[in-house]
N, C-alpha and C positions, 0 to 999 in steps of 0.2 A: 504494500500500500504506500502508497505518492506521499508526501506531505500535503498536497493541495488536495486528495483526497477525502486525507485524514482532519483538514481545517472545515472542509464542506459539512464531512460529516458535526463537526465540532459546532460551527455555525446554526446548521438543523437539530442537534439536541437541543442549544441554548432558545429557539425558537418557539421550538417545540414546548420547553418546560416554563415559558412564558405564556403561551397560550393556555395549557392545562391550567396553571395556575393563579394566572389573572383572568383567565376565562371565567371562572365562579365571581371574583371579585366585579367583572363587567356585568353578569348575571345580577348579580346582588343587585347591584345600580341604579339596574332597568327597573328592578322589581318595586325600588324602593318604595316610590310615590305610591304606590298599587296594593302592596301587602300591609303598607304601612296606615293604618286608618287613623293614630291619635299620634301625637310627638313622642312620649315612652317606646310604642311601638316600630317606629322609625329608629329611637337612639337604639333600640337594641339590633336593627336591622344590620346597621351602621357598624357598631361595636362588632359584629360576628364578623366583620373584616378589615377593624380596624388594625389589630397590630400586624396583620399580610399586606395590606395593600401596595404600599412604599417598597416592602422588599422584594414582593412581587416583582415589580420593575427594573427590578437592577436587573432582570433575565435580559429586559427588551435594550438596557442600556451597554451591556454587556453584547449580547447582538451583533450591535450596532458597531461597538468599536472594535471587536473580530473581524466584522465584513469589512472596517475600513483598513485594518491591520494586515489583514490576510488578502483580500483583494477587492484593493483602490479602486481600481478600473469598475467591479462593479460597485461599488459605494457611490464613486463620480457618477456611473448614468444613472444607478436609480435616485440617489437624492438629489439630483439635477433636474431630470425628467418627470419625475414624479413631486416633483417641488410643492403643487398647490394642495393635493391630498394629504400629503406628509405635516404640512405645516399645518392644515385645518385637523390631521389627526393630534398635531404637537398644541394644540392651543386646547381643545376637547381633554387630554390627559392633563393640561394645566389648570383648567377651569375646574377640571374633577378635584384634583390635590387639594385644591387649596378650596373647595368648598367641605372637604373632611376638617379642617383644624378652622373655619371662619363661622359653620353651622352654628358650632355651639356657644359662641360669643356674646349672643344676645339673646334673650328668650322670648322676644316677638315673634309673634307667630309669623308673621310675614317674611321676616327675615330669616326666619327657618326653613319656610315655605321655597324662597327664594333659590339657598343652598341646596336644597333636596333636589328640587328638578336643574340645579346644575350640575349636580353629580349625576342623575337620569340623561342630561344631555352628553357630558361626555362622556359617560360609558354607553351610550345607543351609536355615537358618532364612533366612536374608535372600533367598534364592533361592528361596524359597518365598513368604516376603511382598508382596515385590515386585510378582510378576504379581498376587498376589490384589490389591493395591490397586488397580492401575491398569487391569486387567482391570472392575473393578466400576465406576471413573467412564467406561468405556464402555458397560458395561450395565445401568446407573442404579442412584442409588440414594433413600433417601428423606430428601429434601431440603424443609421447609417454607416458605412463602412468607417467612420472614425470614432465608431463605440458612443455617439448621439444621440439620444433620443429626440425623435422627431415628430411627433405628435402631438395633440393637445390636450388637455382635463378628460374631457367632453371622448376622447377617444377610451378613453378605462371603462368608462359608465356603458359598458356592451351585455348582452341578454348573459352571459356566462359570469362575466363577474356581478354583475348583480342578482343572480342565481347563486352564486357560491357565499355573496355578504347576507342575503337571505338564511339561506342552511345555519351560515356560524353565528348569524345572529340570534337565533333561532335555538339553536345547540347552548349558545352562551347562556342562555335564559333559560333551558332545564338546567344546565349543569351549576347557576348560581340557585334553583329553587330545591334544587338537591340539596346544596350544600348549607340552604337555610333549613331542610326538615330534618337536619344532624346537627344545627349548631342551637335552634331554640326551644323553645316550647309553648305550649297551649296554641293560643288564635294563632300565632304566625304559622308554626310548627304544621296546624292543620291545613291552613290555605297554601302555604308553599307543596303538600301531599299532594292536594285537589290539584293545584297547578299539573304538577309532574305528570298525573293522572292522565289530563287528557291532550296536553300539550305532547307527551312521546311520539304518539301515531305520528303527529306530523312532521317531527323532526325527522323519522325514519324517513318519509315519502318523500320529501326536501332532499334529503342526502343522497337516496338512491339515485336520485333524476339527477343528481350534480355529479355523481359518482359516473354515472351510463353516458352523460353531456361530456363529461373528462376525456373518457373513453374514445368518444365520438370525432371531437375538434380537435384536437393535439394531437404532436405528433409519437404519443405515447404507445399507439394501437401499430406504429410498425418496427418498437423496438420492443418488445413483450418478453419479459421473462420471470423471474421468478418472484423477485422483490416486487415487482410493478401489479403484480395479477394476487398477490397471498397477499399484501399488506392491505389495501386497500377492502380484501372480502374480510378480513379481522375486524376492521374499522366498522362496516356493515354486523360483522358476529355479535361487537360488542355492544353496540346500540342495541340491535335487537335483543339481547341478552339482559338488558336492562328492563324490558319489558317483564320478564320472569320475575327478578326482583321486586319490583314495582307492585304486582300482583301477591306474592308475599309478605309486602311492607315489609323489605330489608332492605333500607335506603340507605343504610354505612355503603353494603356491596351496590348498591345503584349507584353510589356517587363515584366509586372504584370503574364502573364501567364508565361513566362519561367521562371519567378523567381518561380513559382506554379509549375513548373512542377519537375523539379529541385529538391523542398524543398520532394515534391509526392516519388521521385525518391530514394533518401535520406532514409528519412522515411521507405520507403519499404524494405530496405536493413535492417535496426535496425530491423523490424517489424518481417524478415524472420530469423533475427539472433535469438530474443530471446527466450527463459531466457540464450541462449549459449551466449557467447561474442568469442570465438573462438571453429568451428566447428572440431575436430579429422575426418580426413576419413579412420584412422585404427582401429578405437573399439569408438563408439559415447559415451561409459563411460569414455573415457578418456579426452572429451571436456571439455573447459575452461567454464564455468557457473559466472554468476553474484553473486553465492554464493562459490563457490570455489577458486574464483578469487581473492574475494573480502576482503577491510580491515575490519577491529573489528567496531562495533557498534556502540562504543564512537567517531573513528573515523572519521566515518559517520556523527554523529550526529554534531560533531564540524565543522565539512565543512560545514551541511549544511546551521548550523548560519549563519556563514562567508558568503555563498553565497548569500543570501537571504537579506541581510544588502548591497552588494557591486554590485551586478547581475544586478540591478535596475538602477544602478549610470550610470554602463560602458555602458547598453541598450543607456539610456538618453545620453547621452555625444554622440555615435556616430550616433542617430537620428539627434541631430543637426547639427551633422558637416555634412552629407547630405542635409541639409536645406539649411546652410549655401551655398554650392556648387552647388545648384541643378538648376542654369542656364543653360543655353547653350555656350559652349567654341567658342568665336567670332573667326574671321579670321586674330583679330587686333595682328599682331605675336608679338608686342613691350609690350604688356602687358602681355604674357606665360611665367608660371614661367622654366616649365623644357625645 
């Protein structure tokens, strides 16, 4: 295995464990204004994700500066080319942060009112972005022979990526009502079940049509082999398999599958991209590759020290601070921090 291999792959874990894991957090978000009927109800909404949310992120900050570390080439076209989505995703994640620590500042309702649906707006926007970006450097885009993006906004907003921000939006919001009917109790507890209930079916029917649409439009269906065809029917296994759970009311193992499906889902997208990191739909020689992309050697090889001494540390640190958190947020509102 390459080192540019071994980064790609490196790249799509870090990606991967960003979405699983702020994927409930962006759940949460959506839900909030909705599950939440009085203010107590909300702070404890809140609190079931407040001490993740922040670390959650360092997945996606971490990402970012791999892909720019390991290869430039494609950091310069997508955060060039992709400029107006990125930066509307980058203001929606700022708007989110800081309405977590400004909510509880004042006890007007309105100004509570306020923060809540701007935490609903940037987690519905970035859960929307998302797929569209990464959804499009599967189904090409237009890329000129000096690694360019040439295109405009208005070119991402196509029937596939807005079928794929659909599914993970969709996904995002059972896999945060899962993870609210494990973290609270009574009235939330119940309505985030009801949710799960009857929202499933259609997350399955969403995916499959995205999954069979993948199939169909890229050019994934002429180079088929074993990662590309098994990962993808796991991702399908495990959704479905949450249905079983769901029917048992064992929502610990339900929210284990949509973290599984999720991570399935992920995967499959890295799985369909490579060795491309960004697909050209004007001349497939002018794609962005993990070897044209990518930096020098030594480059590589000093990251990958560095990672492999420090990768371990951040894992362990945020294992425990889920350990740490991983009761269930009481109804006692005198002890909620946010």
């Amino acid at each position: 295995m390459t080192l540019n291999t071994l980064w790609f792959i490196f790249i799509t874990v870090l990606y991967t464990g960003f979405f699983v894991l702020e994927g409930f957090d962006f759940g949460v978000g959506m839900l909030l204004p909705f599950l939440g009927n009085t203010d107590s109800q909300r702070r404890i909404i809140i609190n079931t994700i407040g001490p993740h949310w922040d670390g959650n992120e360092v997945w996606l900050i971490a990402a970012g500066g791999a892909t720019f570390a390991a290869f430039p080439s494609w950091y310069a076209t997508l955060f060039s080319g992709f400029y107006l989505p990125l930066f509307l995703l980058l203001i929606g994640l700022i708007i989110r942060g800081v309405a977590f620590e400004f909510r509880s500042k004042d006890d007007h309702r309105l100004w509570r009112n306020l923060w809540d649906w701007c935490i609903f707006a940037g987690s519905l926007l970035a859960s929307i972005l998302f797929p569209i970006a990464f959804s499009n450097l599967v189904r090409g885009v237009p890329i000129n022979s000096d690694m360019q993006y040439v295109g405009g906004f208005f070119n991402l907003l196509n029937p596939y990526s807005l079928l794929a921000a659909m599914g993970f939006t969709l996904l995002f919001i059972l896999h945060g009502a899962t993870f609210l009917s494990i973290k609270t109790e009574g009235e939330i507890e119940h309505r985030a079940k009801e949710l799960v209930r009857w929202l499933w079916l259609l997350v399955v029917l969403i995916l499959v049509v995205f999954l069979i649409t993948s199939f169909a439009i890229t050019d994934v269906r002429h180079n088929l082999n074993v990662l590309t065809i098994l990962v993808p029917i796991l991702g399908l296994l495990t959704v479905l398999s949450a249905g079983y759970f769901m029917r048992k009311s064992q929502f610990g193992r339900l929210f284990i599958t949509t973290c599984l499906t999720i991570a399935f889902l992920v995967l499959t997208i890295f799985i369909f991209l490579y060795p491309n990191v960004m697909i050209s739909s004007l001349n497939p020689a002018w794609s962005l590759t993990i070897h044209n992309a990518a930096s020098s050697f030594t480059t590589l090889r000093l990251m990958t020290i560095i990672t492999a001494i420090f990768l371990p540390i951040v894992i362990l640190y945020q294992v425990w601070t889920y350990w740490v958190f991983r009761k269930r947020i009481t109804n006692e509102v005198e002890k909620l921090t946010y």
